[in-house]
Biotite code that builds the C-alpha atoms (Angstrom):
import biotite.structure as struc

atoms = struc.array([
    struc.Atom([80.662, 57.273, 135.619], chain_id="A", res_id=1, res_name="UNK", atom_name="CA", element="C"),
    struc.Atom([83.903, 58.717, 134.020], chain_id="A", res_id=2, res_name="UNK", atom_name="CA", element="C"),
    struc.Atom([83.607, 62.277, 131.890], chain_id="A", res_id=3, res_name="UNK", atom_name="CA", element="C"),
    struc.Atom([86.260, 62.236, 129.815], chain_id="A", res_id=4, res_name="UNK", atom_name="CA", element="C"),
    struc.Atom([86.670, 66.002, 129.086], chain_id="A", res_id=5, res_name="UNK", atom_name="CA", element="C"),
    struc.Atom([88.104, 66.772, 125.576], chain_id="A", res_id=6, res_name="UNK", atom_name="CA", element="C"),
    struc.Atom([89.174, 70.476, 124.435], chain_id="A", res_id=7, res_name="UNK", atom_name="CA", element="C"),
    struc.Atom([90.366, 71.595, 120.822], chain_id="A", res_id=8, res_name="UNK", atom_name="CA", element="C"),
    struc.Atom([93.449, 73.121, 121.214], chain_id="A", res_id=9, res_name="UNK", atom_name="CA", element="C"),
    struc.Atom([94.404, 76.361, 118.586], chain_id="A", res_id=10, res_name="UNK", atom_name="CA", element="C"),
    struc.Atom([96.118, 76.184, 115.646], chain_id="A", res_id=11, res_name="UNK", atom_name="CA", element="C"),
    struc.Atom([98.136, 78.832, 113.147], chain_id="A", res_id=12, res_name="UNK", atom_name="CA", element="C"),
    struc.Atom([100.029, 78.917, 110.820], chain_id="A", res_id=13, res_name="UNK", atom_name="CA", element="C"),
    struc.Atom([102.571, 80.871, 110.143], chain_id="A", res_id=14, res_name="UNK", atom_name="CA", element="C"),
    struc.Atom([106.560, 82.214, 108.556], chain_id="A", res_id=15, res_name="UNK", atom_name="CA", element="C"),
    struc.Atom([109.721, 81.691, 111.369], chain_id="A", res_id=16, res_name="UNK", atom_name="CA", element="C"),
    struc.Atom([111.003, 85.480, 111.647], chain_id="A", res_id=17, res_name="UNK", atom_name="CA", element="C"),
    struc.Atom([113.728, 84.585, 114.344], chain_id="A", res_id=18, res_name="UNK", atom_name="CA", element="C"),
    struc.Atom([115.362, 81.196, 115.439], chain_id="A", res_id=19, res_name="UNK", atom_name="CA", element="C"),
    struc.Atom([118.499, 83.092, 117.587], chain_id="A", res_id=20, res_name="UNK", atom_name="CA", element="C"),
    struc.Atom([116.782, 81.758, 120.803], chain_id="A", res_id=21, res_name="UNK", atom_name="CA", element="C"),
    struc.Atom([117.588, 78.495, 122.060], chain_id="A", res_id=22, res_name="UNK", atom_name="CA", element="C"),
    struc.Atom([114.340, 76.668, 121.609], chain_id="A", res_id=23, res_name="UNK", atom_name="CA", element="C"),
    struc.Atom([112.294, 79.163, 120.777], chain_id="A", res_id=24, res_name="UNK", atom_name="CA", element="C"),
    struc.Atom([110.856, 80.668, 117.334], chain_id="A", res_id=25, res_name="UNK", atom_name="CA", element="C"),
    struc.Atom([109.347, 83.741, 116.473], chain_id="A", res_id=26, res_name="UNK", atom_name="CA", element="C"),
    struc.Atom([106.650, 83.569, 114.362], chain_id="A", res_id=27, res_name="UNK", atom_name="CA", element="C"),
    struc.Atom([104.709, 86.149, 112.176], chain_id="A", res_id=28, res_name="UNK", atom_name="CA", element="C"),
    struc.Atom([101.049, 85.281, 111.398], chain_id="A", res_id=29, res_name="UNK", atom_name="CA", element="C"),
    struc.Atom([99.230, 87.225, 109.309], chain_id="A", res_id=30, res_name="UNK", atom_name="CA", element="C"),
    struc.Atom([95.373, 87.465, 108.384], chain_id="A", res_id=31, res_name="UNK", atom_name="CA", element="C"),
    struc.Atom([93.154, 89.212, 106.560], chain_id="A", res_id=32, res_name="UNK", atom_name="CA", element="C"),
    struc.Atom([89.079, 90.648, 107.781], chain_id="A", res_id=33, res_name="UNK", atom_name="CA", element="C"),
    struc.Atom([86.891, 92.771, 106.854], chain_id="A", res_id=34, res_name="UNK", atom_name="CA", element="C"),
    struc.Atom([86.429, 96.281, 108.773], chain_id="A", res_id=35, res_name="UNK", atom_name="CA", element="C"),
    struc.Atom([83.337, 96.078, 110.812], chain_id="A", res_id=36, res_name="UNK", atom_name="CA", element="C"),
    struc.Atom([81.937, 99.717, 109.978], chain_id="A", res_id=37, res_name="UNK", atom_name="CA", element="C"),
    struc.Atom([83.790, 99.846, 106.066], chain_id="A", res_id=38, res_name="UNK", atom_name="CA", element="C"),
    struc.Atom([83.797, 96.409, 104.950], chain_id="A", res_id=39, res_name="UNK", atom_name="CA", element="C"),
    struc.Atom([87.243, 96.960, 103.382], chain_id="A", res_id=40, res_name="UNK", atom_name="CA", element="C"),
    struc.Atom([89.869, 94.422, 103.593], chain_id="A", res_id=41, res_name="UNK", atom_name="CA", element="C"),
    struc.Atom([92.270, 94.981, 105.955], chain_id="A", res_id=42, res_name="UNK", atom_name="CA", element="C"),
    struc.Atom([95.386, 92.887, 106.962], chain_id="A", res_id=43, res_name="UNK", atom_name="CA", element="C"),
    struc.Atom([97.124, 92.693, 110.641], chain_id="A", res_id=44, res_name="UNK", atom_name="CA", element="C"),
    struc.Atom([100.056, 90.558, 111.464], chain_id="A", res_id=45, res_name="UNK", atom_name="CA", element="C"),
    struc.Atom([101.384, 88.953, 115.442], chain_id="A", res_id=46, res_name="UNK", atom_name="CA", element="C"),
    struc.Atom([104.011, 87.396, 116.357], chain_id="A", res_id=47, res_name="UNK", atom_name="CA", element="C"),
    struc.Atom([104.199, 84.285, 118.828], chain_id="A", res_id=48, res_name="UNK", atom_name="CA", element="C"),
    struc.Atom([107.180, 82.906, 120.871], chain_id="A", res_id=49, res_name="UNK", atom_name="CA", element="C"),
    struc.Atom([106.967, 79.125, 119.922], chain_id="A", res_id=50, res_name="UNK", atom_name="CA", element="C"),
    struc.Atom([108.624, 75.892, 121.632], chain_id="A", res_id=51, res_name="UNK", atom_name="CA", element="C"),
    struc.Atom([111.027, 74.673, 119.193], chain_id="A", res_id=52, res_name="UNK", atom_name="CA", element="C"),
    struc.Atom([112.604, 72.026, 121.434], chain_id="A", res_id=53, res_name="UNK", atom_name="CA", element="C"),
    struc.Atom([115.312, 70.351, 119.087], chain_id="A", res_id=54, res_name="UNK", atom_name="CA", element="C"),
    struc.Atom([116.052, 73.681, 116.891], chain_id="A", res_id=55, res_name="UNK", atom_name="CA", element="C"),
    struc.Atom([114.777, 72.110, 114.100], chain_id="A", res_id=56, res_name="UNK", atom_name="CA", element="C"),
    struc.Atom([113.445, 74.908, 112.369], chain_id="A", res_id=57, res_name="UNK", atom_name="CA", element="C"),
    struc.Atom([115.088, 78.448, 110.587], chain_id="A", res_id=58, res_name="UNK", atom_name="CA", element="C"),
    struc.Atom([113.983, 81.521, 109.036], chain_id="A", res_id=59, res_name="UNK", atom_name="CA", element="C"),
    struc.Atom([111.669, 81.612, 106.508], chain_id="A", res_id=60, res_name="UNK", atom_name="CA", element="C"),
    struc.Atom([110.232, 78.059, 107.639], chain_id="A", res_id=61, res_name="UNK", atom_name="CA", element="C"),
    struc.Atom([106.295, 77.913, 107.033], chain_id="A", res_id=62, res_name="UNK", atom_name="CA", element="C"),
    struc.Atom([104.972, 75.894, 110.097], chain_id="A", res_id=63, res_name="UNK", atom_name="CA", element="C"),
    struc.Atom([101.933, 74.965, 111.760], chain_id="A", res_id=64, res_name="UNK", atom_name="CA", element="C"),
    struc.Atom([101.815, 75.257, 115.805], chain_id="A", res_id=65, res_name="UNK", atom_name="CA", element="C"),
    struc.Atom([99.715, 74.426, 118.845], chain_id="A", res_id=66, res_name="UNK", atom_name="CA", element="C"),
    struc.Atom([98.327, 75.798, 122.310], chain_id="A", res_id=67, res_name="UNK", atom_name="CA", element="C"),
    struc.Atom([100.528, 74.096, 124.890], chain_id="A", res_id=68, res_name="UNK", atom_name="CA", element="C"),
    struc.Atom([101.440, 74.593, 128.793], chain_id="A", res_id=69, res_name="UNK", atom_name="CA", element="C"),
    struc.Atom([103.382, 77.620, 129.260], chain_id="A", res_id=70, res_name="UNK", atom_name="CA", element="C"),
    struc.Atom([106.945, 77.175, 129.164], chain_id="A", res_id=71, res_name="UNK", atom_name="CA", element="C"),
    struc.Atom([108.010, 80.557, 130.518], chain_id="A", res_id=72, res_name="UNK", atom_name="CA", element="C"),
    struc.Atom([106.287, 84.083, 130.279], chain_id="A", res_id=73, res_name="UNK", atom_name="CA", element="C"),
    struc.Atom([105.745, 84.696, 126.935], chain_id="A", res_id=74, res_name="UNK", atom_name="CA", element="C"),
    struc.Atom([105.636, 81.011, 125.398], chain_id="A", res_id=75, res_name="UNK", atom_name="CA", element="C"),
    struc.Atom([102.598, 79.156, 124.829], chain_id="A", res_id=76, res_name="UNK", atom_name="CA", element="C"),
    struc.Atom([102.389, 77.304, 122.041], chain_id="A", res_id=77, res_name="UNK", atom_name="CA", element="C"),
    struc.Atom([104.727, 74.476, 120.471], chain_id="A", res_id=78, res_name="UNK", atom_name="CA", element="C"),
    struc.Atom([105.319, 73.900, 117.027], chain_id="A", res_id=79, res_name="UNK", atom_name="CA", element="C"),
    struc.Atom([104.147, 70.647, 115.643], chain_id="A", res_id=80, res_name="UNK", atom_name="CA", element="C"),
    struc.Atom([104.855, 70.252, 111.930], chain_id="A", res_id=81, res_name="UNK", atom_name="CA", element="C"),
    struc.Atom([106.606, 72.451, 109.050], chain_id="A", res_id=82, res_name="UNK", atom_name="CA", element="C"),
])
């Protein structure tokens, strides 16, 4: 019997803050939770090195991206969609 093993990959969203790589994006994510011990809203931001293998995209570019195989040190993930 065959187990075919099936796992979700992540996926953000987020705004291109840097395209001056070849193939590669920078982009800014940003989301809001509440303080465990306050409760009050509080907002943090990250940045992710993204696989942008045509160049396709430029600053100020909403788009949606993916957990992929690591394409060097610090890149992870490949855009899929603006």
């Amino acid at each position: 019997m065959d187990k075919q093993t099936t796992t979700k990959k992540r996926t953000l969203t987020g705004v291109v803050m840097s395209d001056k790589m070849d193939k590669t994006i920078v982009v800014s994510v940003d989301r809001q939770f509440a303080h465990p011990l306050y409760g009050k809203r509080v907002s943090s931001s990250k940045k992710y090195k993204v696989h942008d293998e045509n160049n396709d995209y430029k600053v100020g570019d909403t788009v949606t991206f993916v957990e992929s195989r690591p394409y060097s040190k610090d890149k992870r993930w490949e855009v899929i969609k603006k």
